[in-house]
Biopython code that builds the backbone (N, CA, C, O; Angstrom):
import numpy as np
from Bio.PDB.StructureBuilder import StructureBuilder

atoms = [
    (1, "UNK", "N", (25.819, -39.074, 34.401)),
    (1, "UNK", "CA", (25.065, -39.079, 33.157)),
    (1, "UNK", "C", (24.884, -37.639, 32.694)),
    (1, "UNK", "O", (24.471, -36.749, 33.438)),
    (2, "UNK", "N", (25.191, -37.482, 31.524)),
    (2, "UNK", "CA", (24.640, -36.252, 30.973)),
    (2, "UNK", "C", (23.579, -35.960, 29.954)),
    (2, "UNK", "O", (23.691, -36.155, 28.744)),
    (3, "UNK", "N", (22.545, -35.474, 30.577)),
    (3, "UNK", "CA", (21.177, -35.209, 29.806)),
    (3, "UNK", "C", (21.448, -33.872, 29.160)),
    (3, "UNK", "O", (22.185, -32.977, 29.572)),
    (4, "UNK", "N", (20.496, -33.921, 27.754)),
    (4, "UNK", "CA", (20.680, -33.215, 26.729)),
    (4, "UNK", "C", (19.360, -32.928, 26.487)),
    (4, "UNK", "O", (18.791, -33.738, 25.755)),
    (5, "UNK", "N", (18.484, -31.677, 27.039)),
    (5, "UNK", "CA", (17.251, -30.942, 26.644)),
    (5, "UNK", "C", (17.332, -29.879, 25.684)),
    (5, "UNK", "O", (18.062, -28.888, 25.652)),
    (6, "UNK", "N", (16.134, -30.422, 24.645)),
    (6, "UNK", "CA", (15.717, -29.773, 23.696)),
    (6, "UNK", "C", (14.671, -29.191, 23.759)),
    (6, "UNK", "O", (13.823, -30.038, 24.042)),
    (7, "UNK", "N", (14.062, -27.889, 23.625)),
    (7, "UNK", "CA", (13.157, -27.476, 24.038)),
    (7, "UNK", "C", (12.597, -25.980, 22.149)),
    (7, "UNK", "O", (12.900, -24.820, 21.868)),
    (8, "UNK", "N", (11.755, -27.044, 21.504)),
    (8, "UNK", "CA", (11.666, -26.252, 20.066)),
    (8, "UNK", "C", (10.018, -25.168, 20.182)),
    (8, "UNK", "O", (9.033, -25.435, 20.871)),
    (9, "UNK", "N", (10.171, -24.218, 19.461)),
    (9, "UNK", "CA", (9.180, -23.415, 19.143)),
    (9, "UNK", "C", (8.685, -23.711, 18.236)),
    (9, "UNK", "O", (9.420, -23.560, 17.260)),
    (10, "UNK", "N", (7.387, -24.229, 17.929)),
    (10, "UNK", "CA", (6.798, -24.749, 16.455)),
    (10, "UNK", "C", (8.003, -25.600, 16.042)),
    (10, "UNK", "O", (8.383, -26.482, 16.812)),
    (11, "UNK", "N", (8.675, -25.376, 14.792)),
    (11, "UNK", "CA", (9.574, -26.272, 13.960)),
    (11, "UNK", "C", (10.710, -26.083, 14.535)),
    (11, "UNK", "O", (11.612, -26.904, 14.700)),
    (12, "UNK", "N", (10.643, -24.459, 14.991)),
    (12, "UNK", "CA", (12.977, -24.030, 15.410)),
    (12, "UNK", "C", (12.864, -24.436, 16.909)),
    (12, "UNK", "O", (12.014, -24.326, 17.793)),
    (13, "UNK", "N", (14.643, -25.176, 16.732)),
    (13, "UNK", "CA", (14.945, -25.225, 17.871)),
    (13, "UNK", "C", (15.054, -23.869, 18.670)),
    (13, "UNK", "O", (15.396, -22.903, 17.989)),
    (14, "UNK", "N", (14.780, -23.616, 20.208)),
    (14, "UNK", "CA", (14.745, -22.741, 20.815)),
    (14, "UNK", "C", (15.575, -22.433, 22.021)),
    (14, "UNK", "O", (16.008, -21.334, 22.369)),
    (15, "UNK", "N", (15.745, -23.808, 22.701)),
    (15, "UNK", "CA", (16.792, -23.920, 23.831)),
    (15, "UNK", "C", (17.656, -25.490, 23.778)),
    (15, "UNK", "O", (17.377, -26.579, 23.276)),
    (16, "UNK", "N", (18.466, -25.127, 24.325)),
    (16, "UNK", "CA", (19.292, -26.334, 24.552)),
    (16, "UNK", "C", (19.896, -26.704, 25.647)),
    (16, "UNK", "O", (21.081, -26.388, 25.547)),
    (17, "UNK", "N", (19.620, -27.351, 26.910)),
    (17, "UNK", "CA", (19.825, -27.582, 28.139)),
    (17, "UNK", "C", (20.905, -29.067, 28.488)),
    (17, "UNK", "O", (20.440, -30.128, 28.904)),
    (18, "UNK", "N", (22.322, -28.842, 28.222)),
    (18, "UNK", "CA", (22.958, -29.951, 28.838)),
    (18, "UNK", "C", (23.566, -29.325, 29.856)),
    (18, "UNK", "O", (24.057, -28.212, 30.046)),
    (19, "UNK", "N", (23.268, -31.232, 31.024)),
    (19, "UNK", "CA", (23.919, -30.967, 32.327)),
    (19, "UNK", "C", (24.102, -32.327, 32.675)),
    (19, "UNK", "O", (23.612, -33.349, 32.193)),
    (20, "UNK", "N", (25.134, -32.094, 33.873)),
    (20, "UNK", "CA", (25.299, -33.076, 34.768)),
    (20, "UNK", "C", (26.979, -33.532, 33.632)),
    (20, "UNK", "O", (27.562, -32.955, 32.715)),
    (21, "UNK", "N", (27.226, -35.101, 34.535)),
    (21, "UNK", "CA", (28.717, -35.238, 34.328)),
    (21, "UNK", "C", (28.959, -36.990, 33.631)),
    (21, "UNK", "O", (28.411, -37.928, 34.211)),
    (22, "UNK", "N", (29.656, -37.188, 32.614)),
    (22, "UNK", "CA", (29.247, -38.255, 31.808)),
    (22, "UNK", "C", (30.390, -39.512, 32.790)),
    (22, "UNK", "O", (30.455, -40.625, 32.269)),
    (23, "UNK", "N", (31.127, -39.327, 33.973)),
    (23, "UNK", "CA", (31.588, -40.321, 35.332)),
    (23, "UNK", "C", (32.306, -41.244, 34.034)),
    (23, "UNK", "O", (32.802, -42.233, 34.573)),
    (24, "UNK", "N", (32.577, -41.302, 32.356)),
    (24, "UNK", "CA", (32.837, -42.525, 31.851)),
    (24, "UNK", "C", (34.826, -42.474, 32.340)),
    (24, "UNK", "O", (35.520, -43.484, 32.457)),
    (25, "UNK", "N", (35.183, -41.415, 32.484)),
    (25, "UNK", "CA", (36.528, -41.509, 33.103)),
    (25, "UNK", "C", (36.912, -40.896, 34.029)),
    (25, "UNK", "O", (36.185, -40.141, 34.676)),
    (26, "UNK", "N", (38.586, -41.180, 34.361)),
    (26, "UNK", "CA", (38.283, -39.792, 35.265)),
    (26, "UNK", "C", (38.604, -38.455, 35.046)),
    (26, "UNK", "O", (38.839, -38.082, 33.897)),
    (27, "UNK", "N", (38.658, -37.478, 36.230)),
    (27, "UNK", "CA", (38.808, -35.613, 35.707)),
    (27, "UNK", "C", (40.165, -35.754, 34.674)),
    (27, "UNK", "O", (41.293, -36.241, 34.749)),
    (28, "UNK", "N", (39.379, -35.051, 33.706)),
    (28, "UNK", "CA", (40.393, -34.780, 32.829)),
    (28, "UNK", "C", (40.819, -35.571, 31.772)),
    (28, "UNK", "O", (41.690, -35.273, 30.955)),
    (29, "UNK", "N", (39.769, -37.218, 31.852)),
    (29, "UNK", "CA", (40.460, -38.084, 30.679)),
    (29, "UNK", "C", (38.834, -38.639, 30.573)),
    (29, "UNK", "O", (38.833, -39.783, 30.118)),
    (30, "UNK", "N", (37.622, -38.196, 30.835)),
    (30, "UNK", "CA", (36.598, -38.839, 30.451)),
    (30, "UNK", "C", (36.062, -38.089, 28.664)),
    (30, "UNK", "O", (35.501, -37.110, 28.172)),
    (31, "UNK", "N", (36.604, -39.142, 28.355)),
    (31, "UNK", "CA", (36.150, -38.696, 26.335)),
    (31, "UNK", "C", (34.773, -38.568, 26.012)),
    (31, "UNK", "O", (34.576, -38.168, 24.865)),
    (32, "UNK", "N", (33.553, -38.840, 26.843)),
    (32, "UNK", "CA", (32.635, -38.421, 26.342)),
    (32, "UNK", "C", (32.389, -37.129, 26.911)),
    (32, "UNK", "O", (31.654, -36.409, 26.235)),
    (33, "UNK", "N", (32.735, -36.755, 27.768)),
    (33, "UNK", "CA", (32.560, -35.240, 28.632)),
    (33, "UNK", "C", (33.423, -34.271, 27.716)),
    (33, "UNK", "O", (33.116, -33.085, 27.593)),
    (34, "UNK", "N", (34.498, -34.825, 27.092)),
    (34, "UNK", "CA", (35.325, -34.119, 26.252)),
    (34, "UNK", "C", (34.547, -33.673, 24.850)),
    (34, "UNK", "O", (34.589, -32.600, 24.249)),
    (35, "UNK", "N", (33.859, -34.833, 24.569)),
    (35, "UNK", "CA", (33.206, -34.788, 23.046)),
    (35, "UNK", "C", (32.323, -33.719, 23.429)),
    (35, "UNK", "O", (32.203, -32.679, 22.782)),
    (36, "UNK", "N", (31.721, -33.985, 24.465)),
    (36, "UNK", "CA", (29.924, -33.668, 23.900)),
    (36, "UNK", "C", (30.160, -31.712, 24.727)),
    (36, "UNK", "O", (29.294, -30.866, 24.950)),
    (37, "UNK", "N", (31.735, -31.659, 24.967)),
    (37, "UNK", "CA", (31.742, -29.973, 25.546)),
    (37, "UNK", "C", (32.802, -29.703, 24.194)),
    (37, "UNK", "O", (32.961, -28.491, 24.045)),
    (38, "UNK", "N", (33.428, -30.377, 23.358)),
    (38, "UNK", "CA", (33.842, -30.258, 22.287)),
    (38, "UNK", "C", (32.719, -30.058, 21.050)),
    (38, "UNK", "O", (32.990, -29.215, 20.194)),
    (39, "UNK", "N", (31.498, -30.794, 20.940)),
    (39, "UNK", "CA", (30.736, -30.524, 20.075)),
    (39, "UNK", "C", (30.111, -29.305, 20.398)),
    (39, "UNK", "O", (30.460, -28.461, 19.572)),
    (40, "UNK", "N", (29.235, -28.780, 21.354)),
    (40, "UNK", "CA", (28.645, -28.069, 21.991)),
    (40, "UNK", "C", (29.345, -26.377, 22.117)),
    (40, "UNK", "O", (28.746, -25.394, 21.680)),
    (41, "UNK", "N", (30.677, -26.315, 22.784)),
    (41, "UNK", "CA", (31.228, -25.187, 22.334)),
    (41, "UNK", "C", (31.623, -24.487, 20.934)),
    (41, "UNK", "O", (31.661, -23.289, 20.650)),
    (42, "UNK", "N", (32.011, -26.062, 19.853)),
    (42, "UNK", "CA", (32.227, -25.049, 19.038)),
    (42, "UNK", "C", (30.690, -24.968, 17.860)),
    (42, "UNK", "O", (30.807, -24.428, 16.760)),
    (43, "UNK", "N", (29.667, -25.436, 18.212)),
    (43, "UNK", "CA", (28.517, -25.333, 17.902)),
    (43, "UNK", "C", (28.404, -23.475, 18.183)),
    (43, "UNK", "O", (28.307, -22.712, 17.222)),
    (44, "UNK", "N", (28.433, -23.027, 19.477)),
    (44, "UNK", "CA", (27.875, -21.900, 19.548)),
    (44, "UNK", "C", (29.133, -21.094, 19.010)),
    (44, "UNK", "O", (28.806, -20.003, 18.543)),
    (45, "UNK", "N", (30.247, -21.318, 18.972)),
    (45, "UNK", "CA", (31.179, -20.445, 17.989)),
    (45, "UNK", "C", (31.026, -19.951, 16.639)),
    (45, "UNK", "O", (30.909, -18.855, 16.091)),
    (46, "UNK", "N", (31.084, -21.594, 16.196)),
    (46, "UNK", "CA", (30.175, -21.101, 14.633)),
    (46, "UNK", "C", (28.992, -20.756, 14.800)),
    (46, "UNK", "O", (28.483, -20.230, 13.809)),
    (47, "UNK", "N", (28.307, -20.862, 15.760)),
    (47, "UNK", "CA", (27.053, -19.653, 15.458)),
    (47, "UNK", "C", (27.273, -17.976, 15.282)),
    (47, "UNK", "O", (26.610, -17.130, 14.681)),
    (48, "UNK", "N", (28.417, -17.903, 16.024)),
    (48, "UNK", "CA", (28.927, -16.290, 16.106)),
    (48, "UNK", "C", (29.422, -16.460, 14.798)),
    (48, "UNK", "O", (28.906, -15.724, 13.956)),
    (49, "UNK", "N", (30.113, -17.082, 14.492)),
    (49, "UNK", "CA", (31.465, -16.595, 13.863)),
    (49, "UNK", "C", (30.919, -16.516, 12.489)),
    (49, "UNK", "O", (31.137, -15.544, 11.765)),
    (50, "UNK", "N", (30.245, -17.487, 12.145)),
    (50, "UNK", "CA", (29.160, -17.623, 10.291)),
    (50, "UNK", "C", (28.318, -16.841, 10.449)),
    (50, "UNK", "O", (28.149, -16.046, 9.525)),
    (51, "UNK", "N", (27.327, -16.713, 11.818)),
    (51, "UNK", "CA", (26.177, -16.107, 11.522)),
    (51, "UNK", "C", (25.746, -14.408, 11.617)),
    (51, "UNK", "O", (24.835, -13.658, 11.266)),
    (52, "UNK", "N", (27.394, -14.360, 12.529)),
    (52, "UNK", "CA", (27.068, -13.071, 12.886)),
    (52, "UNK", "C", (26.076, -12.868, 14.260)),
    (52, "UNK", "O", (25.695, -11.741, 14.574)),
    (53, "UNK", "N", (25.657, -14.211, 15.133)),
    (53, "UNK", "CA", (24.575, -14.357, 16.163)),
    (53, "UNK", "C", (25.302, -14.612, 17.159)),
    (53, "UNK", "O", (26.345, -15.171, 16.821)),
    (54, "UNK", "N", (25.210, -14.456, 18.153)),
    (54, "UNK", "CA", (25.096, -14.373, 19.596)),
    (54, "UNK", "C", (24.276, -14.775, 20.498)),
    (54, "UNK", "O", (23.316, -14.173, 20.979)),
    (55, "UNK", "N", (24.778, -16.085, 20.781)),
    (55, "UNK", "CA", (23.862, -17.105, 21.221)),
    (55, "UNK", "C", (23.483, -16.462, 22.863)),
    (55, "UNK", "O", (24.211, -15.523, 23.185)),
    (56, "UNK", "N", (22.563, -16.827, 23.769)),
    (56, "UNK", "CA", (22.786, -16.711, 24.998)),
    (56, "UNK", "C", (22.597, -17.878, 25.694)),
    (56, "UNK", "O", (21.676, -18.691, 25.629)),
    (57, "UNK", "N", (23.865, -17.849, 26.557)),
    (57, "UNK", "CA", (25.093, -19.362, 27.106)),
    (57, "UNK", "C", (24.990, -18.721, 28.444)),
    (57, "UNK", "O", (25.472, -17.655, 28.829)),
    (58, "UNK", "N", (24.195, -19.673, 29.129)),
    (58, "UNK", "CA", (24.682, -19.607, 30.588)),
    (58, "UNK", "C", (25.418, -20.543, 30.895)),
    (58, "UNK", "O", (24.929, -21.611, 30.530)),
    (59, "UNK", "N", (26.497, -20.658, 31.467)),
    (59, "UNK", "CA", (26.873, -21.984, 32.481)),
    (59, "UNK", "C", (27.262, -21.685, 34.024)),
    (59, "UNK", "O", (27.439, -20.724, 34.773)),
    (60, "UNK", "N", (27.289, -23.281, 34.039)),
    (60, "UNK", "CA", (27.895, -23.243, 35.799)),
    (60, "UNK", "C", (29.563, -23.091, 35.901)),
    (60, "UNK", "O", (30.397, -23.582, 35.141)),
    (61, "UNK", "N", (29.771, -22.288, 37.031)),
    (61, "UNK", "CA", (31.042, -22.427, 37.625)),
    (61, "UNK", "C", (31.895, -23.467, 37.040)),
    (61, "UNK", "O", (32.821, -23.347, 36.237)),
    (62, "UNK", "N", (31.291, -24.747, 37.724)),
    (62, "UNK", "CA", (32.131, -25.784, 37.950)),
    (62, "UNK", "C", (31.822, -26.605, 37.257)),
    (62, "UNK", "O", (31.932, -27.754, 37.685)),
    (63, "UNK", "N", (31.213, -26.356, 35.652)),
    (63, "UNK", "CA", (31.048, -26.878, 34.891)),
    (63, "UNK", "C", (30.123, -27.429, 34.701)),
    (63, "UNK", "O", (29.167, -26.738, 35.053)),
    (64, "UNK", "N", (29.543, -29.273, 33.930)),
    (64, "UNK", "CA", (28.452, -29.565, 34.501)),
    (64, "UNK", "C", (26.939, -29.141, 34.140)),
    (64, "UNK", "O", (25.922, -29.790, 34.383)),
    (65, "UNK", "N", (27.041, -27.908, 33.510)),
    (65, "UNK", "CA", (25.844, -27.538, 33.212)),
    (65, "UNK", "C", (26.057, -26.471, 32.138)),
    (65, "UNK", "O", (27.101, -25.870, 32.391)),
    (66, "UNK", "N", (25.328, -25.907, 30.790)),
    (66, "UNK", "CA", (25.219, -25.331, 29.728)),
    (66, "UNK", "C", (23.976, -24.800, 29.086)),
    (66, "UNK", "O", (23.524, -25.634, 28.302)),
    (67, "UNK", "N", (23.308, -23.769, 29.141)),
    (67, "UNK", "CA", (21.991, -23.861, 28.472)),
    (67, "UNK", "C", (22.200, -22.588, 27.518)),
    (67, "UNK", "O", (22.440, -21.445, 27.907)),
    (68, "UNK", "N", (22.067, -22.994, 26.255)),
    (68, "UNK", "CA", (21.796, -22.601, 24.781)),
    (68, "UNK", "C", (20.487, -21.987, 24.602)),
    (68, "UNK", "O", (19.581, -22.821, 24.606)),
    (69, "UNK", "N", (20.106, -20.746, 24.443)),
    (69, "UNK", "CA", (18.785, -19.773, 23.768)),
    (69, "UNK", "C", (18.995, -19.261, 22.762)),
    (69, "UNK", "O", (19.940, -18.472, 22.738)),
    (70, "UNK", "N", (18.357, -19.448, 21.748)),
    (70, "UNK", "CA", (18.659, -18.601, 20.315)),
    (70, "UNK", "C", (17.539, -17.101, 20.804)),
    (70, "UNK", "O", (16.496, -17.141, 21.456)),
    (71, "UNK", "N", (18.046, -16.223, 20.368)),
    (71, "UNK", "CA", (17.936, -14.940, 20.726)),
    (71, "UNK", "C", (17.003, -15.213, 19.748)),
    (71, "UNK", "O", (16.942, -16.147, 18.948)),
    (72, "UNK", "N", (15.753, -13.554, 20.061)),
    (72, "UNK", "CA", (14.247, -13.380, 19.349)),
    (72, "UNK", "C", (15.107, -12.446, 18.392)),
    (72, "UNK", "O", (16.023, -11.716, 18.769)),
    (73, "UNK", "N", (14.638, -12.603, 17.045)),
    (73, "UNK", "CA", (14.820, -11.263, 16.128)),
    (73, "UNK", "C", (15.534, -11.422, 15.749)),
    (73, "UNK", "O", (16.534, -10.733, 15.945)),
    (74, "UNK", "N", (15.507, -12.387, 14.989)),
    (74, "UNK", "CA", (16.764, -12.828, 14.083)),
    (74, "UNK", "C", (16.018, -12.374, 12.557)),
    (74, "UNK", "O", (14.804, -12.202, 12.452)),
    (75, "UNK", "N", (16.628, -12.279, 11.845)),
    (75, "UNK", "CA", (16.158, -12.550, 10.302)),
    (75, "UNK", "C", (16.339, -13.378, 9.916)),
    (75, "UNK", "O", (17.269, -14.116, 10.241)),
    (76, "UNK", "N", (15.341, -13.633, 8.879)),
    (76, "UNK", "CA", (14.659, -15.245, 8.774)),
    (76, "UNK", "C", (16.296, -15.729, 8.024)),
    (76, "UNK", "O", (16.540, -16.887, 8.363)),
    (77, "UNK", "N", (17.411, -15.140, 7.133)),
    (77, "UNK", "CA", (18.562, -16.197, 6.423)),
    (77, "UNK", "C", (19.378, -16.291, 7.798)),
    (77, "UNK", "O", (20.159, -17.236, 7.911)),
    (78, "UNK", "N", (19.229, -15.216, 9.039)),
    (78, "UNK", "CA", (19.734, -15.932, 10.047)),
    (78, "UNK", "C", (19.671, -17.161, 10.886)),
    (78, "UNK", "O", (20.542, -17.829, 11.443)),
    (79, "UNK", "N", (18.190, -17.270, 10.796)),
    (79, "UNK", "CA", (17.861, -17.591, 12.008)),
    (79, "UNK", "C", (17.706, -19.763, 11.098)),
    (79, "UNK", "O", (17.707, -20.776, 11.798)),
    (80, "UNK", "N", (17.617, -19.760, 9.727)),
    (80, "UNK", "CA", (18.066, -21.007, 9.018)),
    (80, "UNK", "C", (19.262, -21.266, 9.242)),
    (80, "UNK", "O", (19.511, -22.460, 9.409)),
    (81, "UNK", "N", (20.335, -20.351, 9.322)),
    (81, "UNK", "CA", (21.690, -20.441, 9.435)),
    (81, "UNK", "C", (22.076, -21.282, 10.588)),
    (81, "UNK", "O", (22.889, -22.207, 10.582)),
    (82, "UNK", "N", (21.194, -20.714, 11.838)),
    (82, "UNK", "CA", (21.716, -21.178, 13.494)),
    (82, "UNK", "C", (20.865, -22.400, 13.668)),
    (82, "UNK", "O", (21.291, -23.253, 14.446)),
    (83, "UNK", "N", (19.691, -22.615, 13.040)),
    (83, "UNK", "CA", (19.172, -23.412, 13.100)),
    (83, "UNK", "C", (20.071, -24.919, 12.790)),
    (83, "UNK", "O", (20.242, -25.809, 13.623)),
    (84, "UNK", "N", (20.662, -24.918, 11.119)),
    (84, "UNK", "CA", (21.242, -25.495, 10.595)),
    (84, "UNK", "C", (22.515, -25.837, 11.482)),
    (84, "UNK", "O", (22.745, -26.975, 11.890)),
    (85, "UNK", "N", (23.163, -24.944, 11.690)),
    (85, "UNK", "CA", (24.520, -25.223, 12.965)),
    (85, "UNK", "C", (24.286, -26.322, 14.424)),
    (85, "UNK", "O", (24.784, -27.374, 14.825)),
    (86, "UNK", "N", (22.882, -25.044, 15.032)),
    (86, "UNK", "CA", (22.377, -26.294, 16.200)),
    (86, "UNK", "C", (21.849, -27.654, 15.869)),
    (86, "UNK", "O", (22.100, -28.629, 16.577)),
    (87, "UNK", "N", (20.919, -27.728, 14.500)),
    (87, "UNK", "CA", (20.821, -29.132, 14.114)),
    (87, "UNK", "C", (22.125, -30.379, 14.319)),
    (87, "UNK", "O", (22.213, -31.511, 14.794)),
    (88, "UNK", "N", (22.953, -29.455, 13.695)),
    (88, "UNK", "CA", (24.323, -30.126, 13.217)),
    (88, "UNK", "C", (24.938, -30.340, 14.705)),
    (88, "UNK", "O", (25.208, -31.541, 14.702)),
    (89, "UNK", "N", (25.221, -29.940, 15.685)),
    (89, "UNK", "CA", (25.156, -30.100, 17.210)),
    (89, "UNK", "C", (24.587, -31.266, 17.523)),
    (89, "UNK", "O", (25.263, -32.259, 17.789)),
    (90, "UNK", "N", (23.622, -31.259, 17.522)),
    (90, "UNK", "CA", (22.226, -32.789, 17.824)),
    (90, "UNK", "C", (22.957, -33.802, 17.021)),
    (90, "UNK", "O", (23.510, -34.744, 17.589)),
    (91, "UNK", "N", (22.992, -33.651, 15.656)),
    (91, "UNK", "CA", (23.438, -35.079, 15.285)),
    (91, "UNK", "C", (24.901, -35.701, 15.812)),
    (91, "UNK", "O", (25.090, -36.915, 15.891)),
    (92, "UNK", "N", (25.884, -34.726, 16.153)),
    (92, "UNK", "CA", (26.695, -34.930, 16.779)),
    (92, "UNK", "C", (26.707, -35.674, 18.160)),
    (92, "UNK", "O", (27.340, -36.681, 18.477)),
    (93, "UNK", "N", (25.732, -34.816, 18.987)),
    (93, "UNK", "CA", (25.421, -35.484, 20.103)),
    (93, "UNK", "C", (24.908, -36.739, 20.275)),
    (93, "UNK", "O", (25.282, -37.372, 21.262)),
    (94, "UNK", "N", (24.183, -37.190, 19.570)),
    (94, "UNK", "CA", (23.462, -38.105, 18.988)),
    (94, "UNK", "C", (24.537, -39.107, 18.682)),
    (94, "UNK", "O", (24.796, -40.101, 19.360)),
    (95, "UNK", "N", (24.993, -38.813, 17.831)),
    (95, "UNK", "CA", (26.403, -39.752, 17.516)),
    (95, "UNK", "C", (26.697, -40.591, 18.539)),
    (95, "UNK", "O", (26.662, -41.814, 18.681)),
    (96, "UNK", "N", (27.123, -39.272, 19.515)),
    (96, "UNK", "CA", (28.165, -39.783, 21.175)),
    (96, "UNK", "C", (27.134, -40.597, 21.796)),
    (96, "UNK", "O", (27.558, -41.635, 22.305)),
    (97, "UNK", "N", (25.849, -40.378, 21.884)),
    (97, "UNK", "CA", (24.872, -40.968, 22.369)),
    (97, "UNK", "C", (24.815, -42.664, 21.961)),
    (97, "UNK", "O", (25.014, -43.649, 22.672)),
    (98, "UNK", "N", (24.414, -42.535, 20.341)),
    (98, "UNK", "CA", (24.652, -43.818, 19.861)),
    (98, "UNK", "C", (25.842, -44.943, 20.638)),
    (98, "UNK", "O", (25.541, -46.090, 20.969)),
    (99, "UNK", "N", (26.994, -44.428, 20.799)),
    (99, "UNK", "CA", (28.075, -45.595, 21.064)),
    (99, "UNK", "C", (28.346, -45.263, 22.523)),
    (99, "UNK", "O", (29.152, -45.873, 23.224)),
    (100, "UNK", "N", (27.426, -44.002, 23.002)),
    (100, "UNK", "CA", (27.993, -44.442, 24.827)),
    (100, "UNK", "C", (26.590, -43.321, 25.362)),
    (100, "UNK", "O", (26.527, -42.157, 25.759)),
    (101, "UNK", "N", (25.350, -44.699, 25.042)),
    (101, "UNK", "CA", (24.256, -44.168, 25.946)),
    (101, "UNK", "C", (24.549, -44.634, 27.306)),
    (101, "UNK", "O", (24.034, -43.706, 27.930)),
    (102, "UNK", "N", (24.843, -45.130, 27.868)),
    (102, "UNK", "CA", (25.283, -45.426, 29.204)),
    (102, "UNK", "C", (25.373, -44.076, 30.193)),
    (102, "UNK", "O", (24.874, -43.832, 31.292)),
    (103, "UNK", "N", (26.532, -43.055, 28.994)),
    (103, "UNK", "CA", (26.735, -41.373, 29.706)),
    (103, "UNK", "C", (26.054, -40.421, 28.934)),
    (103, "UNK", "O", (26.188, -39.231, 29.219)),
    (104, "UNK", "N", (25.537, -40.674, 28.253)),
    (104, "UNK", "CA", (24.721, -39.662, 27.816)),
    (104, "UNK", "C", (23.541, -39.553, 27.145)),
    (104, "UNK", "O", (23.588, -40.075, 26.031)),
    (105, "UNK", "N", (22.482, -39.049, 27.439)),
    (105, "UNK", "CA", (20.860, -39.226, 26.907)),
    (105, "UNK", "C", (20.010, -37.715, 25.950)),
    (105, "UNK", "O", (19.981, -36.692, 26.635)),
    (106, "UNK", "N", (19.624, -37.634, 25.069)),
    (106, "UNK", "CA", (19.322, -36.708, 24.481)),
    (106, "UNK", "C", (17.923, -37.143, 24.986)),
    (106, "UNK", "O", (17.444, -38.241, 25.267)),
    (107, "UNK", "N", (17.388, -35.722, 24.998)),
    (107, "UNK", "CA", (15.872, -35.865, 24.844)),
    (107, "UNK", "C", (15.357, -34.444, 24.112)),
    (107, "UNK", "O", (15.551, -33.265, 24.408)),
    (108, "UNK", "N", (14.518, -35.167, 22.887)),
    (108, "UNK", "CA", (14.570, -34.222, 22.160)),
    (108, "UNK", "C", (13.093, -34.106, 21.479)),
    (108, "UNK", "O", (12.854, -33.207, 20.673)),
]
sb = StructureBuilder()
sb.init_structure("model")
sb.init_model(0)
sb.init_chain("A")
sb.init_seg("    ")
for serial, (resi, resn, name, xyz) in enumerate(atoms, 1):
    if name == "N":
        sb.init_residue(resn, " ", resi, " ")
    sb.init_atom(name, np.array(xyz, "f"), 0.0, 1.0, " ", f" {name:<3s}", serial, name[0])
structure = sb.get_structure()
């Protein structure tokens, strides 16, 4: 199962914590593990790449685990910008969630 933590400051999102492994196939052909590291990576790309921001991305080795921090000190048309991107992330996830909660759970 892969859980999806949201963790917001007042209104902005602030962190984003997915982990663990969505088991719906196997290595290398499970499509929700594909989606939701397909939505998720290029979420923090276009955060660089439009916003000019630099998310801070830890992960694990061996995969499995991802946690998303929007950096302090943004300016405020930035920090709507990344907001708007990571929103757009969630509904995505959300999506995958909708048609295969079985592997994957947002909590938000």
């Amino acid at each position: 199962m892969i859980d999806v933590t949201v963790a917001r400051n007042r209104e902005y999102l602030q962190t984003v914590v997915i982990e663990g492994h969505a088991g719906s196939g196997p290595h290398g052909f499970d499509l929700v593990c594909a989606g939701v590291s397909s939505v998720s990576f290029g979420a923090v790309n276009a955060v660089e790449a439009l916003c000019d921001v630099t998310l801070v991305v830890n992960q694990a080795q061996d995969g499995g685990y991802m946690r998303i921090d929007v950096p302090d000190g943004l300016s405020h048309e930035q920090e709507q910008s990344v907001q708007l991107l990571l929103e757009g992330m969630l509904v995505s996830l959300r999506t995958i969630e909708n048609s295969y909660s079985e592997f994957i759970q947002l909590n938000d």
